[in-house]
C-alpha positions in Angstrom: 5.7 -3.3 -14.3 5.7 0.3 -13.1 7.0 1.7 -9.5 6.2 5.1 -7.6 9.0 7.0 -6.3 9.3 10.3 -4.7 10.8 13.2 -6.4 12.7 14.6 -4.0 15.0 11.4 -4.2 15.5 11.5 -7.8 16.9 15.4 -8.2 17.9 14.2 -11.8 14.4 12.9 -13.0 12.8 15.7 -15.2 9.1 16.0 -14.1 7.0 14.7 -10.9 3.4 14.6 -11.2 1.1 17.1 -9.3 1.4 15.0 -5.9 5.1 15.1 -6.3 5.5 11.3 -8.0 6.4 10.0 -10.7 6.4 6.5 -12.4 9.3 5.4 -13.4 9.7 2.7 -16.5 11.7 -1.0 -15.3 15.0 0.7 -17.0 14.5 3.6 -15.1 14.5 1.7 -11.9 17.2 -0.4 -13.1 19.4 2.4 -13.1 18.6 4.0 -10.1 19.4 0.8 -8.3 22.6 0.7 -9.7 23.5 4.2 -9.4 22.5 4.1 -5.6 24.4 1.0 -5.5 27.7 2.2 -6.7 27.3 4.7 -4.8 26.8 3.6 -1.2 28.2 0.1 -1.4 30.7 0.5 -4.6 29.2 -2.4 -6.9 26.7 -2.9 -9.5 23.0 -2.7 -9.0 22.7 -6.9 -10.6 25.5 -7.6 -8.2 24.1 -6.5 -5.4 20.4 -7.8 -6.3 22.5 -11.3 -6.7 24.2 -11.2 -3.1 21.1 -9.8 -1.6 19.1 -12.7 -2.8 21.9 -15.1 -2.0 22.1 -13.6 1.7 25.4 -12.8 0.6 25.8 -8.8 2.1 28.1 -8.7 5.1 26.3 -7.0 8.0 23.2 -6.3 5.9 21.5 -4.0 8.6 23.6 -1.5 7.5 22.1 1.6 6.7 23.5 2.4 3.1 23.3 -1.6 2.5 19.4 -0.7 3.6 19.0 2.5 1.4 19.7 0.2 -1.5 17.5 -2.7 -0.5 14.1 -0.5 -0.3 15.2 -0.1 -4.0 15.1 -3.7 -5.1 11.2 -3.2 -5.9 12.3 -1.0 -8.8 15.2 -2.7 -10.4 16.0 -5.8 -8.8 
């Protein structure tokens, strides 16, 4: 399975299509997830995909708990 993302949120990717997309590959969604994760809620991308699941995030309306969980589609 394949995912769309917009460029402008992946700075480090190396090429968006014409329209300013690119696909990204399951492993490359994988680690965005977890390098978003770290970074906004200091734990793994699997981890938080498991406590998501498990409605196990404390105040999940957050909004970097939310940032993470719109990418659960390309990793989780």
């Amino acid at each position: 399975m394949r995912s769309v993302v917009s460029f402008d949120s992946l700075k480090s990717m190396k090429k968006a299509s014409k329209n300013g997309y690119r696909v990204l590959s399951r492993e490359e969604g994988q680690k965005l997830l977890d390098r978003q994760a770290r970074r906004y809620l200091r734990m793994s991308g699997p981890e938080f995909a498991r406590k998501w699941k498990a409605k196990k995030i404390e105040n999940p309306d957050r909004p970097e708990v939310m940032r993470v969980a719109f990418l659960l589609p390309f990793g989780g």
